[in-house]
PASEBA-1860 file (N, C-alpha, C; in nm, 3 decimals):
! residues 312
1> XXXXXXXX> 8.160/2.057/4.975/8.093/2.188/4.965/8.171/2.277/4.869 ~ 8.126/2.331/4.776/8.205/2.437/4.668/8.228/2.555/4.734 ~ 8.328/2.601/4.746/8.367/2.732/4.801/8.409/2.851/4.690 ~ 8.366/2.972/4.694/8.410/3.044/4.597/8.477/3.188/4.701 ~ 8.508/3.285/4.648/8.577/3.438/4.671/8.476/3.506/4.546 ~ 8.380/3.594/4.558/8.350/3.707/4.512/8.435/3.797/4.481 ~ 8.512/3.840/4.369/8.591/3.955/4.347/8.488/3.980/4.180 ~ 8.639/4.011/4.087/8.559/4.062/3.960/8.577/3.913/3.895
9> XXXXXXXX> 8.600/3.809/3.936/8.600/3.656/3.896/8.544/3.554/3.979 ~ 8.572/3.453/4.007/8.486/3.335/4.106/8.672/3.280/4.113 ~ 8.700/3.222/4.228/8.780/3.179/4.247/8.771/3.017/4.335 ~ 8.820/2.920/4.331/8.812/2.843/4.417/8.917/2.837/4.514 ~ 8.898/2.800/4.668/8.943/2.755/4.780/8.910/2.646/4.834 ~ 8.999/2.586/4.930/8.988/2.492/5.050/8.926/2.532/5.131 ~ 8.788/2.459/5.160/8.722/2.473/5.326/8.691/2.653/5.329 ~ 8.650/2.688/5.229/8.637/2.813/5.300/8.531/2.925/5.168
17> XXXXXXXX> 8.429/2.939/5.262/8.338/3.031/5.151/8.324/3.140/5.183 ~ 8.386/3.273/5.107/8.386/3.423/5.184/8.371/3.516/5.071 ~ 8.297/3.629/5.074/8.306/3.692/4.973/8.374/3.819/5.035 ~ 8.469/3.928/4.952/8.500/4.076/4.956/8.373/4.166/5.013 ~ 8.391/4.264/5.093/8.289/4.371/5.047/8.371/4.470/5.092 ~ 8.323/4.583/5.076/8.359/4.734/5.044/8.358/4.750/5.162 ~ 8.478/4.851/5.256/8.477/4.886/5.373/8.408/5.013/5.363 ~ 8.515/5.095/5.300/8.520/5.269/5.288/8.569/5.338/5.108
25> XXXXXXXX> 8.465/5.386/5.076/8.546/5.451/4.931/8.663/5.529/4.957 ~ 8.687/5.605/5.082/8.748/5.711/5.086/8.890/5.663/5.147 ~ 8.936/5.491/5.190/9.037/5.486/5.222/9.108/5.426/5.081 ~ 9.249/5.393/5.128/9.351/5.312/4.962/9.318/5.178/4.971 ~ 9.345/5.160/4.810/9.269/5.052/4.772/9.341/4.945/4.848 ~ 9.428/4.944/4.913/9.512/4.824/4.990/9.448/4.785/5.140 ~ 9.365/4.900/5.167/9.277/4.860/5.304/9.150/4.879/5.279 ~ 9.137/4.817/5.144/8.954/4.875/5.104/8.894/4.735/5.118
33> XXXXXXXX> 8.921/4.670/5.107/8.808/4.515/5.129/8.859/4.483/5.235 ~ 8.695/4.366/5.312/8.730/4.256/5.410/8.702/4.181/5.335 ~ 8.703/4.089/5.416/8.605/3.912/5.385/8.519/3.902/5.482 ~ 8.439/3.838/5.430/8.281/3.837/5.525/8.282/3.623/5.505 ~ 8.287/3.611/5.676/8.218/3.458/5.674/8.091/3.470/5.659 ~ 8.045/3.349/5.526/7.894/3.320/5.503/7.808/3.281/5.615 ~ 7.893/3.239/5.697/7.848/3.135/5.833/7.761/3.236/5.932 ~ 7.868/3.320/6.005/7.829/3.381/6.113/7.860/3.535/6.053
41> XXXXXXXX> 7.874/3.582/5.951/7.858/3.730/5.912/8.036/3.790/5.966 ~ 8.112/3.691/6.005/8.219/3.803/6.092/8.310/3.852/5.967 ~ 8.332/3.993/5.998/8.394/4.026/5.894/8.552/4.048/5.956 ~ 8.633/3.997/5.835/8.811/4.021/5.895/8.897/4.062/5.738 ~ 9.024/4.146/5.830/9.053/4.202/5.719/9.188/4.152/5.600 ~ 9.195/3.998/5.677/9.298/3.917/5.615/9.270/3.743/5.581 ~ 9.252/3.725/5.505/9.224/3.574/5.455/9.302/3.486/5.548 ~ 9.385/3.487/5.617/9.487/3.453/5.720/9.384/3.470/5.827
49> XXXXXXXX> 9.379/3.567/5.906/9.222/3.565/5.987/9.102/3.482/5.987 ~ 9.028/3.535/5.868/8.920/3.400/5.803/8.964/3.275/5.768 ~ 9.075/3.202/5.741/9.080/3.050/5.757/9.080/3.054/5.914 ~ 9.164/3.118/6.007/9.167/3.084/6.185/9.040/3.068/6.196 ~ 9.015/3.187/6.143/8.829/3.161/6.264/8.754/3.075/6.222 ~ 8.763/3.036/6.097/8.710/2.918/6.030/8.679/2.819/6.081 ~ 8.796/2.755/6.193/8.783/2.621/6.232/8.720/2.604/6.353 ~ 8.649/2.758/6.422/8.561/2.776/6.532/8.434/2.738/6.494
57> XXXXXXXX> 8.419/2.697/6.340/8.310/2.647/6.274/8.318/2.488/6.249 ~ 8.408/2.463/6.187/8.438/2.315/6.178/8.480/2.203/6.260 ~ 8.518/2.261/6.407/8.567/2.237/6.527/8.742/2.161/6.441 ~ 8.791/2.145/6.356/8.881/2.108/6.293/8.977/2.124/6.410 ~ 9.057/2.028/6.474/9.210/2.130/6.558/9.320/1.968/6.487 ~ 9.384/2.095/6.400/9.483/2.071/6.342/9.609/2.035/6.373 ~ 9.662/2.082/6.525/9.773/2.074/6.571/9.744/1.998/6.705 ~ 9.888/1.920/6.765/9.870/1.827/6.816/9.997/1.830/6.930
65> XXXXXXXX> 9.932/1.857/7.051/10.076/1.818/7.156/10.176/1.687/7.127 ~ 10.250/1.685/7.136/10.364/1.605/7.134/10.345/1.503/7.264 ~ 10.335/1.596/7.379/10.434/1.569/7.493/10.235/1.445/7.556 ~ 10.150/1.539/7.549/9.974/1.442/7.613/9.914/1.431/7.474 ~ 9.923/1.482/7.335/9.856/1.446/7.243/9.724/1.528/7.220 ~ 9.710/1.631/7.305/9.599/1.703/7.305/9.560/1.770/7.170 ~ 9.447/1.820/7.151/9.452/1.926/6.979/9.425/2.025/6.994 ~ 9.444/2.080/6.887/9.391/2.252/6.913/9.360/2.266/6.802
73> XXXXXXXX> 9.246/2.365/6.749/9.219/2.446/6.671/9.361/2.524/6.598 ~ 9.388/2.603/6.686/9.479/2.698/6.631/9.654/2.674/6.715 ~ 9.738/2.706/6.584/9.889/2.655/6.727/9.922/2.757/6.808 ~ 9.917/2.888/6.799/9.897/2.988/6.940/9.825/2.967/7.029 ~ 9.698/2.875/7.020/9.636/2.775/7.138/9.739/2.638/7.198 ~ 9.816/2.622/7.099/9.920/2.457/7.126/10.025/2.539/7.151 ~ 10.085/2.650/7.145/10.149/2.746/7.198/10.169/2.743/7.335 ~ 10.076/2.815/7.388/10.063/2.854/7.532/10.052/2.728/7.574
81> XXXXXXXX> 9.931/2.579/7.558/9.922/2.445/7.611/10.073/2.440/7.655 ~ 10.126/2.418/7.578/10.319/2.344/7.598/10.423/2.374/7.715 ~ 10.337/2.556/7.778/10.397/2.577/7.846/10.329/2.561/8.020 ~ 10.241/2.453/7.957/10.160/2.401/8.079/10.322/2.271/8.118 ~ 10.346/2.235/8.011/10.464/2.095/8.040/10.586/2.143/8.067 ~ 10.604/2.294/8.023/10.790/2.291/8.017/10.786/2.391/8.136 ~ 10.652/2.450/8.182/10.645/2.560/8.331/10.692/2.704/8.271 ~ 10.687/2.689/8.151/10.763/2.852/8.072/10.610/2.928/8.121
89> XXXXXXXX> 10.690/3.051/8.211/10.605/3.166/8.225/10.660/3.295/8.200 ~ 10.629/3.345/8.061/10.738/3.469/8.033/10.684/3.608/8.038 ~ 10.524/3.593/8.130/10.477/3.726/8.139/10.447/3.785/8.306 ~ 10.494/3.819/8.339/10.486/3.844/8.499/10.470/4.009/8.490 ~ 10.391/3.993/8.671/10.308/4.126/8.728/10.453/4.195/8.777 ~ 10.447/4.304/8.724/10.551/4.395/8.779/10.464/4.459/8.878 ~ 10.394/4.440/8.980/10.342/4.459/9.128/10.370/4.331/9.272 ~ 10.329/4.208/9.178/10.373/4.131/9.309/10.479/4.035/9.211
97> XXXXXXXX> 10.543/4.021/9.095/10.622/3.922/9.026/10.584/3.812/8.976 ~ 10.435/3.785/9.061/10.398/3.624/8.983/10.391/3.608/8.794 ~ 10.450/3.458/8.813/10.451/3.476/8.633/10.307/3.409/8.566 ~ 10.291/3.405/8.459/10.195/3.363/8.374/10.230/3.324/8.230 ~ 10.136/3.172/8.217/10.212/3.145/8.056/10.131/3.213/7.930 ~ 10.029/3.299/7.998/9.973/3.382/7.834/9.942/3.536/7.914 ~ 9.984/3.582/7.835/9.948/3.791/7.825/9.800/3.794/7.867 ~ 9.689/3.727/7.823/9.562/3.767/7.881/9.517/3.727/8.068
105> XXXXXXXX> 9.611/3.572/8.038/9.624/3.538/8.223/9.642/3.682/8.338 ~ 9.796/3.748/8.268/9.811/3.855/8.359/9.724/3.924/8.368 ~ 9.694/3.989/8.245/9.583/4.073/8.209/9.476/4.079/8.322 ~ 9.421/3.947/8.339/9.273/3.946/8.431/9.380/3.968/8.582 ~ 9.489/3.911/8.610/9.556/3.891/8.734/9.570/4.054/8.800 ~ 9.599/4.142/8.671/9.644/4.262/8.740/9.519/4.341/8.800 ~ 9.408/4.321/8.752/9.291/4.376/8.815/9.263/4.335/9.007 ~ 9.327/4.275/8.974/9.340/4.196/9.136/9.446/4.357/9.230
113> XXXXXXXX> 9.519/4.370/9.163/9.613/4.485/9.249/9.528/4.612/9.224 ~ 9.440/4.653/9.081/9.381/4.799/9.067/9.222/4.779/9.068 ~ 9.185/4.649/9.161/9.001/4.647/9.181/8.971/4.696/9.059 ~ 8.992/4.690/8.946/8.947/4.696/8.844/8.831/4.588/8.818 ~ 8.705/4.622/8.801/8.612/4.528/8.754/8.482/4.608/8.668 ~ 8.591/4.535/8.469/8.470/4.601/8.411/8.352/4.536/8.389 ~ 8.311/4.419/8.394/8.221/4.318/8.319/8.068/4.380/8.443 ~ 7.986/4.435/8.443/7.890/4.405/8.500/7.767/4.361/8.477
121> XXXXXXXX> 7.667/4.335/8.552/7.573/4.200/8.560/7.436/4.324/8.531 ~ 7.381/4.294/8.367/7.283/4.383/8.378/7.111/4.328/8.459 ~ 7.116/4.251/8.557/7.022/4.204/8.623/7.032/4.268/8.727 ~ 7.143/4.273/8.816/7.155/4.318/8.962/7.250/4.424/8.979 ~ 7.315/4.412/8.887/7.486/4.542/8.866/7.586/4.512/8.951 ~ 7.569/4.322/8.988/7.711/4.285/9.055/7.838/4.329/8.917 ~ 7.962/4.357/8.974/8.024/4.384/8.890/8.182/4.252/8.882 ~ 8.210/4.218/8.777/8.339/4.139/8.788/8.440/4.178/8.708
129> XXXXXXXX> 8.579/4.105/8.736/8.713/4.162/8.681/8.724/4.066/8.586 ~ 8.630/3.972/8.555/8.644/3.871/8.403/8.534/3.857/8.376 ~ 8.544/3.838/8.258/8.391/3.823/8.185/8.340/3.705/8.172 ~ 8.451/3.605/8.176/8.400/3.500/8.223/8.306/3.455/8.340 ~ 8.384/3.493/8.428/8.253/3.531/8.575/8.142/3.572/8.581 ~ 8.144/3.669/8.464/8.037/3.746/8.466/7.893/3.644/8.394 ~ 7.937/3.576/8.305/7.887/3.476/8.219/7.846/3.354/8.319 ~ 7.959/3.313/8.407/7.878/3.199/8.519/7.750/3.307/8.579
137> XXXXXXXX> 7.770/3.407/8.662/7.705/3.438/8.761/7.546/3.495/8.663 ~ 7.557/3.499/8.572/7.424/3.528/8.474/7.337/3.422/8.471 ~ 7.410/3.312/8.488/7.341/3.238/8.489/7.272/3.150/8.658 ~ 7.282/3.185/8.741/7.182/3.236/8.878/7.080/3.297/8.820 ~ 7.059/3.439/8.718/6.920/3.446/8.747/6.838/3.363/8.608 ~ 6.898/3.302/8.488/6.843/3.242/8.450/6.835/3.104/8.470 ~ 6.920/3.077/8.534/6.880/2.906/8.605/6.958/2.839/8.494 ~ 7.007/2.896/8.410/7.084/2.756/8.290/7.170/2.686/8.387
145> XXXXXXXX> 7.177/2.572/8.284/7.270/2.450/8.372/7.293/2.398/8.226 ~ 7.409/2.442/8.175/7.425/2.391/8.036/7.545/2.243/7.984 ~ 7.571/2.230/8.119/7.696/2.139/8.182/7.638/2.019/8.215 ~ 7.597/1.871/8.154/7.570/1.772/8.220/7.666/1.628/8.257 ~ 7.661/1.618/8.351/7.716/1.415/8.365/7.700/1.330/8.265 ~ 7.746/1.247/8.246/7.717/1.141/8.116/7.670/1.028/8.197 ~ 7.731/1.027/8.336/7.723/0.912/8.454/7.527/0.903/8.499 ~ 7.529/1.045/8.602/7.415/1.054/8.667/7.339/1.189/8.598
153> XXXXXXXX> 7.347/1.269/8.517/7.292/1.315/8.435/7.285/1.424/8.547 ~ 7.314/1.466/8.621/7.314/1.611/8.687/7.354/1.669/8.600 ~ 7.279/1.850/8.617/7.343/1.925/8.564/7.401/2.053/8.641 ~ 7.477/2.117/8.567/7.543/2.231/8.619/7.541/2.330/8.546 ~ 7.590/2.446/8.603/7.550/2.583/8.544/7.704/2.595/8.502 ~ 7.818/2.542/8.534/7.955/2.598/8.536/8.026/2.487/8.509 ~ 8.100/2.460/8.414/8.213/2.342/8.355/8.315/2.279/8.486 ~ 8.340/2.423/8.488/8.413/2.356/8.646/8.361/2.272/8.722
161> XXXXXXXX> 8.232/2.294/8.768/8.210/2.220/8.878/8.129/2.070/8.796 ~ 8.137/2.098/8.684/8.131/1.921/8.600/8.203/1.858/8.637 ~ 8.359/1.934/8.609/8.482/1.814/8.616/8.490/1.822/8.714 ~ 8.461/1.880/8.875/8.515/1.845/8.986/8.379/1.733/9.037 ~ 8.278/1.753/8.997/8.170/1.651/8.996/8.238/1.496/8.922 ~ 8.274/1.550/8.839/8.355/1.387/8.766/8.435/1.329/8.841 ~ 8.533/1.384/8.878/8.646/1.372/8.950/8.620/1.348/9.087 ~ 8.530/1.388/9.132/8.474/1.306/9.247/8.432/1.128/9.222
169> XXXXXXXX> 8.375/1.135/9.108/8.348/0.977/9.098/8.456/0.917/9.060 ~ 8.564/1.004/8.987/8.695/0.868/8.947/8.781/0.901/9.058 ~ 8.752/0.975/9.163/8.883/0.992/9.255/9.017/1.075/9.191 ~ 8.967/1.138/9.082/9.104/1.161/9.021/9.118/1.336/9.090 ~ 9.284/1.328/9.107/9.338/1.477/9.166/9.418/1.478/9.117 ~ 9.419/1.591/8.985/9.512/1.592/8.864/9.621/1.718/8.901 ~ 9.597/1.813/9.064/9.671/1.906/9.062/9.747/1.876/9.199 ~ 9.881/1.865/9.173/9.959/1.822/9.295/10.036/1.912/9.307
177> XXXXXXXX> 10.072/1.926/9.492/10.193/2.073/9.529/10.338/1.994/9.494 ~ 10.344/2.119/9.428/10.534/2.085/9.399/10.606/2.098/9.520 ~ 10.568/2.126/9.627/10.644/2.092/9.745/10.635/2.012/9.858 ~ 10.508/1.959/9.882/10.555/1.837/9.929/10.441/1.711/9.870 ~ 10.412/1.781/9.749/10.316/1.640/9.645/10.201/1.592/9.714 ~ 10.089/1.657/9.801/9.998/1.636/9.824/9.909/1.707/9.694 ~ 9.792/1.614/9.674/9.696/1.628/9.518/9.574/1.675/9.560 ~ 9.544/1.748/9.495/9.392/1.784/9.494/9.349/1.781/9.337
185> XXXXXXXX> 9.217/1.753/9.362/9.096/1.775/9.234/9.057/1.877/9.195 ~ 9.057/1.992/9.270/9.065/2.136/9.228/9.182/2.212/9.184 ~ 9.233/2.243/9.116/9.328/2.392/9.071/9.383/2.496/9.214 ~ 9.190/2.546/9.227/9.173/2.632/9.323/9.231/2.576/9.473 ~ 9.178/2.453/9.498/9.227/2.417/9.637/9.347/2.408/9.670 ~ 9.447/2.371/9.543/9.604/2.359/9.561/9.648/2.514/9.557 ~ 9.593/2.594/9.507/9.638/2.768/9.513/9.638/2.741/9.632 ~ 9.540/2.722/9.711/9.462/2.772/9.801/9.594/2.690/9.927
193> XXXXXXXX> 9.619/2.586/9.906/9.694/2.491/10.000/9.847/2.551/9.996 ~ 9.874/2.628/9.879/10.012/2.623/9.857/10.054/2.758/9.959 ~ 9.985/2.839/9.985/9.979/2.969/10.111/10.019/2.899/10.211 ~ 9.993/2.785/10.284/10.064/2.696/10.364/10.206/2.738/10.383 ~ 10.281/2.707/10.255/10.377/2.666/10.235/10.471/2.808/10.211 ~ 10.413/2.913/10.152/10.450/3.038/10.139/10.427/3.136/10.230 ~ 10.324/3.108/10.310/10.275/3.198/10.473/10.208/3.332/10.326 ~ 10.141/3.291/10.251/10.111/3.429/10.167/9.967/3.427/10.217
201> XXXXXXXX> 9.907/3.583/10.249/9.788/3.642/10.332/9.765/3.693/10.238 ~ 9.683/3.702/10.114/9.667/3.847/10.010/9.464/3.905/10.031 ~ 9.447/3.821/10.182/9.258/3.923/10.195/9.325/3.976/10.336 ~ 9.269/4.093/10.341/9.371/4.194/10.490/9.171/4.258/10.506 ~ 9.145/4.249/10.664/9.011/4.287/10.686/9.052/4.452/10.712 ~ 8.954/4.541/10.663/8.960/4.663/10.606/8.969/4.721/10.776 ~ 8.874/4.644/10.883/8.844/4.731/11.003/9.000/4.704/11.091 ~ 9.086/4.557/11.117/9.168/4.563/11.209/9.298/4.519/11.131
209> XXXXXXXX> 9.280/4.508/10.989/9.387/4.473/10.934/9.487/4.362/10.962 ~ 9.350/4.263/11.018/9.462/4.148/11.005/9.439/4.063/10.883 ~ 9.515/3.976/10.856/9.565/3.933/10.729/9.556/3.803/10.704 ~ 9.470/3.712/10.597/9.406/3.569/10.561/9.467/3.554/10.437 ~ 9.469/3.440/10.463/9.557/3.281/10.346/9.396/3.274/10.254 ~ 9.273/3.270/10.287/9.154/3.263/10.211/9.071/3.363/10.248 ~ 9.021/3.350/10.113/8.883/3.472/10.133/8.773/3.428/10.219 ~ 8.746/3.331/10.215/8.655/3.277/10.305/8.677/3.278/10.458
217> XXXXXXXX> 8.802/3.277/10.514/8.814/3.301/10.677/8.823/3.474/10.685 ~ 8.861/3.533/10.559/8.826/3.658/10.589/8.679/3.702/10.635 ~ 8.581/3.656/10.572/8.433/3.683/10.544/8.349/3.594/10.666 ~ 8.428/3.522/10.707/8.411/3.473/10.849/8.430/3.595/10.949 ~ 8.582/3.621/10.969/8.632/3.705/11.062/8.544/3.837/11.046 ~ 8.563/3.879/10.919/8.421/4.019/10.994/8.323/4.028/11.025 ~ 8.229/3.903/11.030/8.114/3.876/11.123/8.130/3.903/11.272 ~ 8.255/3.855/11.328/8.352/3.951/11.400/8.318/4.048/11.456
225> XXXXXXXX> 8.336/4.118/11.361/8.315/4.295/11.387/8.148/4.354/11.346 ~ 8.095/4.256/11.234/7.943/4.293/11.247/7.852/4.236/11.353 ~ 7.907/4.148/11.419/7.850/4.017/11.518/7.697/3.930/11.419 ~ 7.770/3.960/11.295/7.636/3.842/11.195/7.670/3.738/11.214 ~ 7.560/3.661/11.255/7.506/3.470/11.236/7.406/3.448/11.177 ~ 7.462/3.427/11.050/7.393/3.423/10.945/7.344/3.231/10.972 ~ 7.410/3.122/11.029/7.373/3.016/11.002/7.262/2.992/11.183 ~ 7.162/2.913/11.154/7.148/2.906/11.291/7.047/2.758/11.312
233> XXXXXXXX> 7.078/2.720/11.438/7.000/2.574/11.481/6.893/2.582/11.473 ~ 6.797/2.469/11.382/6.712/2.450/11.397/6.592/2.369/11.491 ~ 6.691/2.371/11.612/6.601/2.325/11.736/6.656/2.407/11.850 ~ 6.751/2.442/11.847/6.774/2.548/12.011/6.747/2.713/11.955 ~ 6.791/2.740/11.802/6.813/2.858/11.739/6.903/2.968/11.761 ~ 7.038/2.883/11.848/7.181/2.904/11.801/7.175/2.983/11.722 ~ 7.246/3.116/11.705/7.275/3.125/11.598/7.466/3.123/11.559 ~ 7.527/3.138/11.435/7.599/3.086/11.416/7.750/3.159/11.319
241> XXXXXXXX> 7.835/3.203/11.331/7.872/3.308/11.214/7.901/3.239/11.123 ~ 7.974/3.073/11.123/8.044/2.996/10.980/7.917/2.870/11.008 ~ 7.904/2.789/10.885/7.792/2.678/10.898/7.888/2.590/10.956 ~ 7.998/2.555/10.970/8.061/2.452/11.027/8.050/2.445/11.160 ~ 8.056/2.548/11.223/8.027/2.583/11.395/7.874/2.521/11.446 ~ 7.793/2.564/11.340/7.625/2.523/11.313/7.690/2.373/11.310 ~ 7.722/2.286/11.221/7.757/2.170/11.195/7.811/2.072/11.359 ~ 7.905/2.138/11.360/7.955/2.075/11.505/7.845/2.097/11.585
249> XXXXXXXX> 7.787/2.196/11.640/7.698/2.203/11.700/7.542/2.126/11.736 ~ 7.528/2.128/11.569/7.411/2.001/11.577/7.482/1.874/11.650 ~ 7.561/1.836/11.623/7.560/1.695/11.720/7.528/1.673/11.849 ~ 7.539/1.793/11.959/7.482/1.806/12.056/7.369/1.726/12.075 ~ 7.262/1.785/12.008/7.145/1.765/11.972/7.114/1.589/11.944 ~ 7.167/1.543/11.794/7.155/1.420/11.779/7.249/1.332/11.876 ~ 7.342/1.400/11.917/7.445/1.333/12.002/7.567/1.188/11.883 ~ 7.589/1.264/11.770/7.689/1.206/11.680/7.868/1.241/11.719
257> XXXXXXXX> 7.894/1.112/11.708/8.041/1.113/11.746/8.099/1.052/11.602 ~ 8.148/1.141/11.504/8.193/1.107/11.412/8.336/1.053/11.386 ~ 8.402/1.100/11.470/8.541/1.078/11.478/8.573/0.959/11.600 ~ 8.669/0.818/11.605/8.676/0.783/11.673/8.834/0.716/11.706 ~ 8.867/0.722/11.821/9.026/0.693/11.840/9.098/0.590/11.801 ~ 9.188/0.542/11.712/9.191/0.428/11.657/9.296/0.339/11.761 ~ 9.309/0.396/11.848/9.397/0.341/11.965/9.271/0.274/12.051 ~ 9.222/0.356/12.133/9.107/0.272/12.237/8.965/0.262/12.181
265> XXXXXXXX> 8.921/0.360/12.095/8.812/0.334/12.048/8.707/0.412/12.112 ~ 8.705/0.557/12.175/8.653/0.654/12.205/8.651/0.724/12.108 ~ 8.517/0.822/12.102/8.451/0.850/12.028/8.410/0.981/12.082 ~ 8.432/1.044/11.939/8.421/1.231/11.951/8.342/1.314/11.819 ~ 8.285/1.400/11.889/8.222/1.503/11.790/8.284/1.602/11.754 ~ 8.398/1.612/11.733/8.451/1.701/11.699/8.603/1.651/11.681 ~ 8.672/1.654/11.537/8.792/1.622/11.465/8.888/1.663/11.593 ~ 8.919/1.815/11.612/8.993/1.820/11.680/9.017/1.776/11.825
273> XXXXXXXX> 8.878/1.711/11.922/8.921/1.687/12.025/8.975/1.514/11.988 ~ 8.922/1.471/11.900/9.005/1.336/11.860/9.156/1.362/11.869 ~ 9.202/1.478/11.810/9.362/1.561/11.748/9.383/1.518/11.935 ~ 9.372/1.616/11.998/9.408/1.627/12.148/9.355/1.529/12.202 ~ 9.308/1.429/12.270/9.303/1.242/12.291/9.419/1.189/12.234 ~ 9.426/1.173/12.162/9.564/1.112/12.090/9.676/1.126/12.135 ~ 9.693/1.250/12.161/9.820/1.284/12.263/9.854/1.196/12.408 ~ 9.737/1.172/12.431/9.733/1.068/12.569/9.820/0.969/12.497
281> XXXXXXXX> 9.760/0.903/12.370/9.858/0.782/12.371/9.968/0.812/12.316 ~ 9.997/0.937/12.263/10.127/0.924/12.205/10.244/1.028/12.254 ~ 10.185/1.076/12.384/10.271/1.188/12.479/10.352/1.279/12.373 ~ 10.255/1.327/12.299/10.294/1.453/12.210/10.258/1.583/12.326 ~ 10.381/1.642/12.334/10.302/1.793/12.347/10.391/1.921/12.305 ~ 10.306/1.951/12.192/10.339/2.029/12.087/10.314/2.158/12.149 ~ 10.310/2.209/12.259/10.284/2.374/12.329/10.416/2.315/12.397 ~ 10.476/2.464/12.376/10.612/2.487/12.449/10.660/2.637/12.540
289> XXXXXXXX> 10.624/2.652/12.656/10.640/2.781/12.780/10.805/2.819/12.760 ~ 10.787/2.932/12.660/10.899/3.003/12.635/10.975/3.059/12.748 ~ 10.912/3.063/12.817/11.039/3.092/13.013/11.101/2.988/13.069 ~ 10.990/2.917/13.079/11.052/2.784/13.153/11.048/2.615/13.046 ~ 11.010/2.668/12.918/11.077/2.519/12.801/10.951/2.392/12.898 ~ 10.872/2.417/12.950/10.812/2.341/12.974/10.705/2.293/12.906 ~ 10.670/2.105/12.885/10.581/2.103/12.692/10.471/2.061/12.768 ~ 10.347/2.134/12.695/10.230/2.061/12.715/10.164/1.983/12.591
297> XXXXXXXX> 10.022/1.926/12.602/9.961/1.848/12.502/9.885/1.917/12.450 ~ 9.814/2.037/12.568/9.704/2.128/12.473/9.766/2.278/12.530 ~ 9.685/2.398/12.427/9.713/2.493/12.421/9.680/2.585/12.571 ~ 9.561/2.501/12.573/9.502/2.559/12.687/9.552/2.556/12.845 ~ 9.569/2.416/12.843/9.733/2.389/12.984/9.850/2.480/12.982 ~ 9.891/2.549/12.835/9.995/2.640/12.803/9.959/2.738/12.904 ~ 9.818/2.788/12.829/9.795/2.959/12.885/9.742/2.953/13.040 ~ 9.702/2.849/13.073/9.680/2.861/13.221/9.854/2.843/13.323
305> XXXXXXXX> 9.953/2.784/13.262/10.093/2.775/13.300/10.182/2.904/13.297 ~ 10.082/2.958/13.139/10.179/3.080/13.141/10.119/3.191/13.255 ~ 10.030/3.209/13.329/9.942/3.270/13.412/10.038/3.307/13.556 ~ 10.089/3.166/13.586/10.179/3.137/13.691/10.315/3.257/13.691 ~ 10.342/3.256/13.558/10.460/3.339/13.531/10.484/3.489/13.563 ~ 10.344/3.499/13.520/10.332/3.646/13.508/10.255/3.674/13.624 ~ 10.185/3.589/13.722/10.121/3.611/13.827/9.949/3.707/13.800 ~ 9.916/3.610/13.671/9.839/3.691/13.638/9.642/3.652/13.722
END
């Protein structure tokens, strides 16, 4: 492709077709032209600029991790990548300390401490603290799904949930806790797992102020205080505040025992009374009567023991 520069001559370049135009008569002649891409019209005010953005056209990525081989477009993109390998985080929240390996990461992070949320949704006027978000959730009311499988050809509205759709079929869990190396396939779920390990609560319910590891047992718990059951049986009409309660519950009904003892081979509808059975065979008892050091198997033998104490 011939590339030229419009000035008072024709000039040739590499990969790149842009002409000058006139900003302002009234500023110096040293900040009086841009360059205008032929492509997409963007105008910038340094030829250094217009080759970068250039390669958002050519998909060209020039630079190349060392350490996985990955590419990038630009090396302030292979920049920040690198410090995915060496853990360099040199920008941290002077509110709670967490670090971050790029200035815009914090950026969206600090809106989290000042409810800052500028991006809003001109359909409904939900409002978000990234614009990215704002860009998934737009797409609910137009239905895009611009994300497909190569496998089963589903589609999706959100990249994310491609690769965790992928990653369901290869089994792959590319994000593991650095403390005791259990993996997940999500990002989010290992945030989410690593509160475990830190006892960190950052959703506090506004009415009694108690304090959740996820947003989701928060939004549980104030059903709580609204008494909403939002999920409900479709043969007794139960109703229900989390769908999992709904979930256990249906088995009643069909009478499903999903869980079964791998010792005798009894069979339960519900994970945790499998948890407590087990104890039979393995004389665990993890409840301990702080007066009298006496252990039980379930919680509930606790509080009827502790009753005795207090003569209640």
């Amino acid at each position: 492709m011939e590339t030229f520069i419009k000035t008072n001559e024709t000039h040739l370049i590499s990969d790149l077709c842009v002409k000058t135009v006139d900003t302002d008569k009234n500023v110096s002649d040293k900040n009086k032209r841009s360059l205008t891409r032929d492509i997409c019209g963007q105008k910038l005010c340094q030829k250094r600029l217009l080759k970068k953005h250039f390669h958002t056209h050519t998909k060209e990525k020039r630079y190349s991790c060392d350490v996985c081989h990955k590419n990038f477009s630009h090396k302030s993109n292979l920049n920040v990548h690198l410090r995915t390998h060496t853990k360099e985080k040199p920008f941290s929240c002077d509110v709670c300390g967490k670090g971050f390996p790029e200035r815009g990461s914090l950026t969206r992070h600090y809106r989290i401490h000042t409810n800052e949320k500028p991006f809003s949704c001109d359909v409904c006027g939900k409002a978000f603290s990234e614009r990215g978000n704002l860009t998934k959730h737009h797409r609910i009311h137009t239905n895009e799904k611009p994300f497909s499988c190569d496998v089963c050809h589903t589609d999706f509205s959100c990249k994310n949930n491609l690769n965790v759709h992928l990653r369901a079929q290869t089994n792959e869990k590319p994000f593991s806790c650095d403390v005791c190396g259990k993996a997940f396939s999500e990002k989010g779920n290992l945030t989410k797992h690593h509160r475990i390990h830190t006892n960190e609560k950052p959703f506090s319910c506004d009415i009694c102020h108690k304090d959740f590891s996820h947003k989701s047992n928060l939004n549980v718990h104030l059903r709580a205080h609204t008494n909403e059951k939002p999920f409900s049986c479709d043969v007794c009409g139960k109703g229900f505040s989390e769908r999992g309660s709904l979930t256990r519950h249906y088995r009643i009904h069909t009478n499903e025992k999903p869980f079964s003892c791998d010792v005798c081979g009894k069979e339960f509808s519900e994970r945790g009374n499998l948890t407590k059975h087990h104890r039979i065979h393995t004389n665990e008892k993890p409840f301990s009567c702080n007066i009298c050091h006496k252990h039980f198997s379930r919680k509930i033998h606790l509080n009827v023991h502790l009753r005795a104490h207090t003569n209640e």
